[in-house]
C-alpha positions as CSV (number, residue, x, y, z in Angstrom):
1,X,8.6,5.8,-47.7
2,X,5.9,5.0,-44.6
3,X,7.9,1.0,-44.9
4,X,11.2,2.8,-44.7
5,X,10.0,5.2,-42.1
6,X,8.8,2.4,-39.7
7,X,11.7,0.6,-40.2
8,X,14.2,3.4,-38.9
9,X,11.7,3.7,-36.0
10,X,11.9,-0.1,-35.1
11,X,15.6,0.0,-35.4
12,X,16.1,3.7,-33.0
13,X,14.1,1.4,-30.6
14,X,15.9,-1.1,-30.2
15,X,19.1,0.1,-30.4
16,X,18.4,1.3,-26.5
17,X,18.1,-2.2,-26.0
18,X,21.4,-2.8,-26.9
19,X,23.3,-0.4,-25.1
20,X,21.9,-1.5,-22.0
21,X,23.2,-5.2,-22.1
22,X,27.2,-4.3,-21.6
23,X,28.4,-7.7,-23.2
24,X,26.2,-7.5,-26.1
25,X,27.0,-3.3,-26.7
26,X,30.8,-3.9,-26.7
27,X,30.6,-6.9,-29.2
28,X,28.4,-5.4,-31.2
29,X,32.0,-2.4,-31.1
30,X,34.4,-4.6,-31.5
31,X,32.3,-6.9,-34.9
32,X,31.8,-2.8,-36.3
33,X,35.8,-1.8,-35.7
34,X,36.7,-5.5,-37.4
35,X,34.6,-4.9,-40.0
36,X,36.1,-1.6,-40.7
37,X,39.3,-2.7,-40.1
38,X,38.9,-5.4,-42.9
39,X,37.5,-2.2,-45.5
40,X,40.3,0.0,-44.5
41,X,42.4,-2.5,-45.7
42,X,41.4,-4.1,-48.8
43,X,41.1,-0.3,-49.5
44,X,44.8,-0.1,-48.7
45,X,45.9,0.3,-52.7
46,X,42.8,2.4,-53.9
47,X,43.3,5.0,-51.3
48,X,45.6,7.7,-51.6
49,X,48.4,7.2,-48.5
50,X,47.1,10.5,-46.8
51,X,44.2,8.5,-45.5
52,X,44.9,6.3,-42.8
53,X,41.7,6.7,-40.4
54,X,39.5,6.8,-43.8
55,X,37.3,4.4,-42.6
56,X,37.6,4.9,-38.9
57,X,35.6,7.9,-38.8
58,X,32.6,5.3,-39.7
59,X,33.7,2.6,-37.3
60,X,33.6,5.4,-34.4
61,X,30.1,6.7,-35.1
62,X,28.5,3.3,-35.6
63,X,30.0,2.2,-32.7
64,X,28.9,5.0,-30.3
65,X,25.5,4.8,-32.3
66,X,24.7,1.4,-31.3
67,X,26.8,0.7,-28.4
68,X,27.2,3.5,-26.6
69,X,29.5,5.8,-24.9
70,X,32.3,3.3,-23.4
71,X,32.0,1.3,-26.7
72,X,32.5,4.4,-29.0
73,X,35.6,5.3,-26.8
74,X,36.9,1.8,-26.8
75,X,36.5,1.6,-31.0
76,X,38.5,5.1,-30.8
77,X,41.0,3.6,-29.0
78,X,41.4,0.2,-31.1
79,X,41.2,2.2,-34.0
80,X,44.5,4.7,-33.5
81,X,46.3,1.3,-32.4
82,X,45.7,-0.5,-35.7
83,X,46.7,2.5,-38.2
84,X,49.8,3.3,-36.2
85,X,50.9,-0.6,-36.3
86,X,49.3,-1.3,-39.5
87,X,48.8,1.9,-42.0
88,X,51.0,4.5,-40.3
89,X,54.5,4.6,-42.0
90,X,56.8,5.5,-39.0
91,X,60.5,4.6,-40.0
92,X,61.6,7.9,-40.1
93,X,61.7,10.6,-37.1
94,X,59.2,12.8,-40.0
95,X,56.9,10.1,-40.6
96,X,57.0,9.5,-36.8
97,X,56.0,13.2,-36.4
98,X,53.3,12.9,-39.3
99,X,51.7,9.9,-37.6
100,X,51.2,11.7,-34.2
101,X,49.9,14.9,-35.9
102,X,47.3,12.5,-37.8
103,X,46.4,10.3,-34.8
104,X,46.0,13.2,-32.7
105,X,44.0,15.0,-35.4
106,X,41.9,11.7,-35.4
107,X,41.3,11.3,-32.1
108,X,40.0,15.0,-31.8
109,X,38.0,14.6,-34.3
110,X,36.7,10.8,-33.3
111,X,36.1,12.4,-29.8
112,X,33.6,15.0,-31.2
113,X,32.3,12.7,-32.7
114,X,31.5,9.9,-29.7
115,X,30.1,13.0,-27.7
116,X,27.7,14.5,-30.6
117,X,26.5,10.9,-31.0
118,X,26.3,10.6,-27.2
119,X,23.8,13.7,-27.0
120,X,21.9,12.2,-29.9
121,X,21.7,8.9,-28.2
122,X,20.3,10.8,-25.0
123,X,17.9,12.5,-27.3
124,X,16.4,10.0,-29.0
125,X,15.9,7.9,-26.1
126,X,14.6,10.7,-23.9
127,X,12.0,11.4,-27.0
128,X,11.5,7.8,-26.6
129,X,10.2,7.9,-23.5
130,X,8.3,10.2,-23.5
131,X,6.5,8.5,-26.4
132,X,6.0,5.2,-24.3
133,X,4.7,7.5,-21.5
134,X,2.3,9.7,-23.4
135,X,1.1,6.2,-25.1
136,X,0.6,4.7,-21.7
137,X,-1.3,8.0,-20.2
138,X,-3.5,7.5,-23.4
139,X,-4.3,4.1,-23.0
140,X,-5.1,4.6,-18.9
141,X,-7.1,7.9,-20.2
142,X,-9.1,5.5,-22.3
143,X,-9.5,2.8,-19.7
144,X,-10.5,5.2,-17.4
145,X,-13.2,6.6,-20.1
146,X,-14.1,3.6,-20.0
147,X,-14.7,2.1,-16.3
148,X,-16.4,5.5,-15.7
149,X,-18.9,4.7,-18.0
150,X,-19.6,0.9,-17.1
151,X,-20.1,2.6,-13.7
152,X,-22.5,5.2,-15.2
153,X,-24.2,2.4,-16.9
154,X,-24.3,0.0,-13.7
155,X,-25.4,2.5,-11.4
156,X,-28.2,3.7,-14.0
157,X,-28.9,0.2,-13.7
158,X,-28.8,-0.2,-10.0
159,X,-31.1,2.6,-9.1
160,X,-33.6,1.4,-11.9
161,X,-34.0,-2.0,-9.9
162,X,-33.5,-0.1,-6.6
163,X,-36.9,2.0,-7.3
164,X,-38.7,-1.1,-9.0
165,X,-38.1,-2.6,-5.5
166,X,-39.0,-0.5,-3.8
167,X,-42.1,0.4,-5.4
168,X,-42.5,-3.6,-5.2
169,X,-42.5,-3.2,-1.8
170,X,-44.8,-0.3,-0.7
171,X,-47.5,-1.7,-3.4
172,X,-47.6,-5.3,-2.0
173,X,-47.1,-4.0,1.0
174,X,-49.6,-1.9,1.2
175,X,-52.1,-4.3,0.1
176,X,-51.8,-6.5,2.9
177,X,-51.2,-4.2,6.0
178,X,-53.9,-2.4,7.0
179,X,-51.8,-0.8,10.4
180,X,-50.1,2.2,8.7
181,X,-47.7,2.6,11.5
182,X,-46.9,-1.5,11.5
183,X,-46.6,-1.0,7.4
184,X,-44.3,2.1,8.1
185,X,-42.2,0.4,10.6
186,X,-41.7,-3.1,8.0
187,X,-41.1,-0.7,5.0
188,X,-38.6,1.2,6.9
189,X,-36.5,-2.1,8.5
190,X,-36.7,-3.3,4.9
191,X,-35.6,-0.1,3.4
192,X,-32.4,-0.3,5.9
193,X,-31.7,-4.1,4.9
194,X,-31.5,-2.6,1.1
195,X,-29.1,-0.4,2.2
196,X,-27.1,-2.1,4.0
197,X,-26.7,-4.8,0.6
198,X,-26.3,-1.2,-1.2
199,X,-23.4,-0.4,0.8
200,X,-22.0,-3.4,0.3
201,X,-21.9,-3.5,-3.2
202,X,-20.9,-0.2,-3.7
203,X,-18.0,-0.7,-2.1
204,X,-16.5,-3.3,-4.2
205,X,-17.5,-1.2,-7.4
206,X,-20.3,-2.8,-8.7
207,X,-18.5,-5.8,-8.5
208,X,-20.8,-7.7,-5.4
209,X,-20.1,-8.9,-2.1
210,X,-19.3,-11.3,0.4
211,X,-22.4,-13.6,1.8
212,X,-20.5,-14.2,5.0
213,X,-20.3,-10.1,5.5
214,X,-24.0,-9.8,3.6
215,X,-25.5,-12.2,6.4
216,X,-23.6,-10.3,9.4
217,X,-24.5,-7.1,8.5
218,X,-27.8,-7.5,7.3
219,X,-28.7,-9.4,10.9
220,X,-26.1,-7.0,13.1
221,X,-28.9,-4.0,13.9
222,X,-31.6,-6.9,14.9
223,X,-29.4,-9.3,16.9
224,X,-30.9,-9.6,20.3
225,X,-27.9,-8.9,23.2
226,X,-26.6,-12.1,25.0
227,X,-24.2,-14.6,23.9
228,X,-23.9,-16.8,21.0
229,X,-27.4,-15.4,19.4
230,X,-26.1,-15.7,15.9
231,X,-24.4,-17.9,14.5
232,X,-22.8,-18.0,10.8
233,X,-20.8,-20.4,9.2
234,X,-19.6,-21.6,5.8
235,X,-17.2,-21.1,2.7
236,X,-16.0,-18.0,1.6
237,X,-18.5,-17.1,-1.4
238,X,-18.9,-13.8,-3.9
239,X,-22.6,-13.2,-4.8
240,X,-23.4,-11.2,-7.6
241,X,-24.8,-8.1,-7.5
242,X,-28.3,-9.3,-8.7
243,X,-28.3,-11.9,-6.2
244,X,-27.2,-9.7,-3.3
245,X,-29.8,-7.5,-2.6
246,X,-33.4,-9.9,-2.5
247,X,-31.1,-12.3,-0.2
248,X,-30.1,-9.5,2.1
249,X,-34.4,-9.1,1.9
250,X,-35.1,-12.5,2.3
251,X,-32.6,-12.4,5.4
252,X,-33.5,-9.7,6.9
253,X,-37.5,-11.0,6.6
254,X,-36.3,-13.7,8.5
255,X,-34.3,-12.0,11.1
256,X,-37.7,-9.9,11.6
257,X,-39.6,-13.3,12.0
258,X,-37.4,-14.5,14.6
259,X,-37.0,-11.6,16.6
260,X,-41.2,-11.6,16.8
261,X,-42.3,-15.1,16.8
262,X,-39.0,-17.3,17.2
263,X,-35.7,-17.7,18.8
264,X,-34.7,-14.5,19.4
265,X,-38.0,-13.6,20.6
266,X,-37.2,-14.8,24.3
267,X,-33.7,-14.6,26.1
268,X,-32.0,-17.8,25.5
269,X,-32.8,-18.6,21.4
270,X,-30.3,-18.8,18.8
271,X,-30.0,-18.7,15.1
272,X,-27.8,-20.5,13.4
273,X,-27.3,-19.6,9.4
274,X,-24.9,-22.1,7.2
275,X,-24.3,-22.5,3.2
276,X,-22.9,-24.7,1.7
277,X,-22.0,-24.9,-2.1
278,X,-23.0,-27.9,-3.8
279,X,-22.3,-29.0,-7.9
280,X,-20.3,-25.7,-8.6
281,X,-19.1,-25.5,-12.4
282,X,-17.8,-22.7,-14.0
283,X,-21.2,-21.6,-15.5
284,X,-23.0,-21.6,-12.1
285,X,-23.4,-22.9,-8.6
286,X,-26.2,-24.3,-6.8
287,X,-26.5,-22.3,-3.1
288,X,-27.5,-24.0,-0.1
289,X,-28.7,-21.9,3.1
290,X,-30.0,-23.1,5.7
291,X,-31.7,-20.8,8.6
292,X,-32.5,-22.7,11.7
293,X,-33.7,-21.9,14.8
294,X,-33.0,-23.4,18.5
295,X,-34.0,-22.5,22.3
296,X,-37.7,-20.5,21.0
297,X,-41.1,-20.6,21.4
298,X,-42.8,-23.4,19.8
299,X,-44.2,-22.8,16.5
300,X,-46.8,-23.5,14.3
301,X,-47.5,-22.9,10.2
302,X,-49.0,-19.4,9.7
303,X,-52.6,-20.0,8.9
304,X,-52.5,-17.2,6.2
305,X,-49.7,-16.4,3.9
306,X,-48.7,-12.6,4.7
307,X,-45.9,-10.3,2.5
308,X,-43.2,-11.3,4.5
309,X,-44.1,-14.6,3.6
310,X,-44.2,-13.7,-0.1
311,X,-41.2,-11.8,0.1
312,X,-39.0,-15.0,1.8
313,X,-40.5,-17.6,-1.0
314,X,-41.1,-15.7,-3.8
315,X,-37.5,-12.9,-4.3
316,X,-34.8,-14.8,-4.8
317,X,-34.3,-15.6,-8.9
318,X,-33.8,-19.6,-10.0
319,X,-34.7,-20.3,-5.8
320,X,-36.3,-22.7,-3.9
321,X,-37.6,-22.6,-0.3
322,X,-38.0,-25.0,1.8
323,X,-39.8,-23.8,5.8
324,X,-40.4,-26.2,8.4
325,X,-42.1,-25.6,11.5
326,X,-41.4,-27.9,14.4
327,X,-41.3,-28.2,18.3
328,X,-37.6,-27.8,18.3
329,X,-38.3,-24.5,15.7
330,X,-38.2,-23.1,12.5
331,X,-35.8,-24.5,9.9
332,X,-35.8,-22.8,6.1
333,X,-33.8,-24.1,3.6
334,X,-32.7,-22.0,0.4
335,X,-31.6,-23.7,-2.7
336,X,-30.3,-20.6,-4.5
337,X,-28.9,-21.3,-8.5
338,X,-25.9,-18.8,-9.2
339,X,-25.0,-18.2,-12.3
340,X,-22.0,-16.1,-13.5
341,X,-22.4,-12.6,-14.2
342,X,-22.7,-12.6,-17.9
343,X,-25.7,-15.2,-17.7
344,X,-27.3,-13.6,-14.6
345,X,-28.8,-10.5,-16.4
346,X,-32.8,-11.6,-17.1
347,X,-34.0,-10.2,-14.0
348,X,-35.4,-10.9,-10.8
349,X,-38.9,-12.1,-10.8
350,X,-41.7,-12.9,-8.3
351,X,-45.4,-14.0,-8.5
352,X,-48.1,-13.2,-6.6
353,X,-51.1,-15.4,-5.1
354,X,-53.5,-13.8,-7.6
355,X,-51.2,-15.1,-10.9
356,X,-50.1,-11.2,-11.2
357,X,-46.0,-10.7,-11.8
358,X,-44.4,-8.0,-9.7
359,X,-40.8,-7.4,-11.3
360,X,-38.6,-6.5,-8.7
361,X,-35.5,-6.3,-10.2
362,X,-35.5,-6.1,-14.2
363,X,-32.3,-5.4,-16.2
């Protein structure tokens, strides 16, 4: 019964199908009025001679069934034309009269018929509809169920490593500053660079962002005025969302460096900050940033390893760092291993002079 069942279904779907390709829905008519055509008269010598339109009545309803309207009305019309020429006796003026009451009779009753058939048709296809349209809300209900609760889960997620960073931040911090309002000041621009990667991500849902727009916005409240004071270049590039927030840290560190100590720390310095991708797969792709400064102060190598220091080396996950300090100014070069998001999710890790781990990011 359940295999018959699903059969009828399939075959009241498709039969919409049908009636909307015109060529195929009056073929389909005219093979159904041949076919009873052909009955009606190999029927001709069983049937009693009352019964011209005996196997009409079928022809019509199959054919508006399938077909359609037109099509049922077309069957209709072939089918009084072949009992009047073939079935109908008209020799006489009576049987001429008999025939017109029969076909007339027919055609009432074949018009009734098309047109009950015609509602039906409407019917089922209208309850069709509206099954496709309830499926389709479920299925979007259940996507949505679902997106909403990856987004519960991510941002569940995200303020877990948000607070383990921060709480990175004022511990290590506060271990190595001993000016409260100098500690204050760092953790607050620091705060603001986490933010601003925040935003960022948020706005593409979870998804990451762009390191051209990470690096501009990150850098835009420190810029000094004056022309041509940044400088960014390099290929359009997605960072994940694990990667996105320690490099807008490790950029911001350095924007804070420079606007203290290097280029931007007199009138006419300028920073220049290009990547470049280099051995990209599909798995993962190697990184290369390079921060270099022009037009400063001279520079020399720190003589004692501070946080900011720390934070620059020591954030980024599967990173190397490379600083030089010259006459001409400070150069640091990032090696930065991306992998894709479904690889990415170990953590972020950093170590400390004294061999401790400070997590900053754990999944």
């Amino acid at each position: 019964m359940k295999i018959a069942m699903a059969r009828l279904e399939r075959w009241l779907e498709a039969l919409p199908k049908i009636r909307k390709q015109p060529g195929l829905a009056y073929a389909a008519a005219i093979a159904i009025f041949a076919i009873n055509l052909g009955a009606r008269l190999a029927l001709s010598e069983v049937l009693p001679p009352g019964l011209p339109y005996f196997t009409f009545f079928i022809a019509v309803l199959l054919a508006t069934l399938v077909s359609g309207l037109g099509p049922g009305v077309l069957t209709l019309g072939l089918s009084v034309g072949a009992a009047w020429y073939l079935l109908l006796p008209t020799r006489t003026p009576d049987q001429i009269q008999e025939a017109i009451v029969a076909s007339l009779l027919f055609a009432f009753i074949g018009a009734m018929i098309i047109a009950i058939t015609h509602l039906l048709n409407r019917t089922v296809e209208r309850f069709l509809k509206l099954q496709d349209r309830a499926e389709t809300q479920l299925y979007l209900t259940a996507m949505a169920e679902q997106r909403l609760k990856n987004l519960n889960d991510e941002l569940k997620h995200r303020n877990k490593n948000t607070f383990a960073l921060i709480a990175a931040l004022v511990a290590q911090g506060s271990r190595r500053e001993t000016d409260i309002e100098r500690f204050a000041e760092a953790l607050r621009s620091r705060l603001m660079a986490m933010g601003t990667a925040q935003d960022l991500i948020l706005s593409s849902h979870f998804q990451g962002t762009d390191l051209s727009t990470l690096v501009s916005k990150t850098l835009e409240p420190i810029v000094p005025p004056g022309p041509k004071r940044l400088e960014t270049d390099g290929p359009e590039f997605f960072l994940p969302t694990e990667v996105a927030t320690p490099l807008a840290l490790v950029i911001h560190e350095l924007g804070t460096n420079g606007l203290k100590y290097g280029a931007w720390s007199n009138d006419t310095g300028r920073i220049a900050v290009r990547w470049k991708l280099d051995h990209e797969t599909d798995a993962e792709s190697n990184l290369i940033l390079t921060w270099k400064e022009t037009g400063g102060p001279k520079v020399n190598q720190p003589e004692r390893t501070g946080f900011g220091t720390l934070l620059i080396e020591r954030t980024l996950p599967d990173s190397s760092v490379d600083r030089t300090f010259t006459a001409g100014g400070f150069t640091c070069t990032i090696t930065l291993r991306i992998r894709n998001l479904n690889t990415l999710r170990n953590g972020i890790r950093t170590r400390r002079d004294d061999g401790e781990t400070l997590t900053l990011a754990n999944r």
